[in-house]
C-alpha positions as CSV (number, residue, x, y, z in Angstrom):
1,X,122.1,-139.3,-79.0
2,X,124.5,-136.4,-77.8
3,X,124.5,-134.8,-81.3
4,X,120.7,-134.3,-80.9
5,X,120.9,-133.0,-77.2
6,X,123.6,-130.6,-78.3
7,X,121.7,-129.5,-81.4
8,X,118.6,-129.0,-78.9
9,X,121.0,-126.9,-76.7
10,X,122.1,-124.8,-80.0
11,X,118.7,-124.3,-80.7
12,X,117.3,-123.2,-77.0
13,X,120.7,-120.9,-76.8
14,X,119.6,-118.6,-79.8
15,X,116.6,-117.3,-79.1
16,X,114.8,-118.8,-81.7
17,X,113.4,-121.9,-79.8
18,X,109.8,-121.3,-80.1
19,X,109.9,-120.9,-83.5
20,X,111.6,-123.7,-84.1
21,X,109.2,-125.9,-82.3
22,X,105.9,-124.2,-83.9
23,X,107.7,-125.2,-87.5
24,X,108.2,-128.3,-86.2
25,X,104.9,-128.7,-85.0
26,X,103.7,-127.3,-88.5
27,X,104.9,-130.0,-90.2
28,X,103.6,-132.6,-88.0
29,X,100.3,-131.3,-88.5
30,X,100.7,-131.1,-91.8
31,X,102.0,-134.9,-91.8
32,X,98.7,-136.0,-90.2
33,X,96.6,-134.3,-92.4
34,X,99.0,-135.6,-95.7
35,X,98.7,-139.4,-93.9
36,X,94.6,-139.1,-93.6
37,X,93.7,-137.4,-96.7
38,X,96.0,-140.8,-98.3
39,X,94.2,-142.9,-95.5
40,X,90.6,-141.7,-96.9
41,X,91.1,-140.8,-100.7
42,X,93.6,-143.2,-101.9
43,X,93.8,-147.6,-102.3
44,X,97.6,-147.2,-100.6
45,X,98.6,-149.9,-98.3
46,X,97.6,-148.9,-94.8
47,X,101.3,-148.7,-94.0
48,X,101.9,-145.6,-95.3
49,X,99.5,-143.2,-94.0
50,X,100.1,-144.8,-90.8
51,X,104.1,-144.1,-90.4
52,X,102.5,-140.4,-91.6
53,X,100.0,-140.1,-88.5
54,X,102.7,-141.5,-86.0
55,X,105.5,-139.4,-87.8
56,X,103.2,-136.3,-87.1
57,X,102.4,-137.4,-83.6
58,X,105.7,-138.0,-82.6
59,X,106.6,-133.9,-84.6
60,X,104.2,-132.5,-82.7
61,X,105.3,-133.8,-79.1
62,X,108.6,-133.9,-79.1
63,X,110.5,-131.0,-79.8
64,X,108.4,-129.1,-77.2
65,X,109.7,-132.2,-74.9
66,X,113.4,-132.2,-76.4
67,X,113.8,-128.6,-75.5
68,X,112.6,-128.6,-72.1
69,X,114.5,-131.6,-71.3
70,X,117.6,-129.5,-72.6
71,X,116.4,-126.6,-70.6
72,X,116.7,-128.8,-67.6
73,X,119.8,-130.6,-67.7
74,X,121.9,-128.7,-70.1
């Protein structure tokens, strides 16, 4: 768990933190949309579009979260 505070300290150190988290955030988005379209189109099991939706949820809330947190404390 310290590697990923450290690499979230890295990150908010260069400058380039909000683009970071908006490409994160992209992809997350882009995970909710890949995990409904498979939801509403395809006969997959119900498990897979699901880890998509909470794999995009959980991209597009916490590296936002993880960066402030390092902002905070580190």
């Amino acid at each position: 768990m310290d590697e990923v505070f450290e690499l979230a300290d890295v990150v908010a150190d260069s400058e380039l933190e909000g683009l970071f988290v908006w490409l994160l955030r992209l992809v997350g988005l882009l995970a909710i949309l890949g995990g409904l379209a498979l939801w509403l189109l395809t006969d997959v099991s119900l498990l897979v579009p699901l880890a998509l939706l909470v794999g995009g949820i959980t991209l597009l809330v916490v590296p936002g979260l993880l960066l402030e947190f390092a902002e905070l404390f580190g």
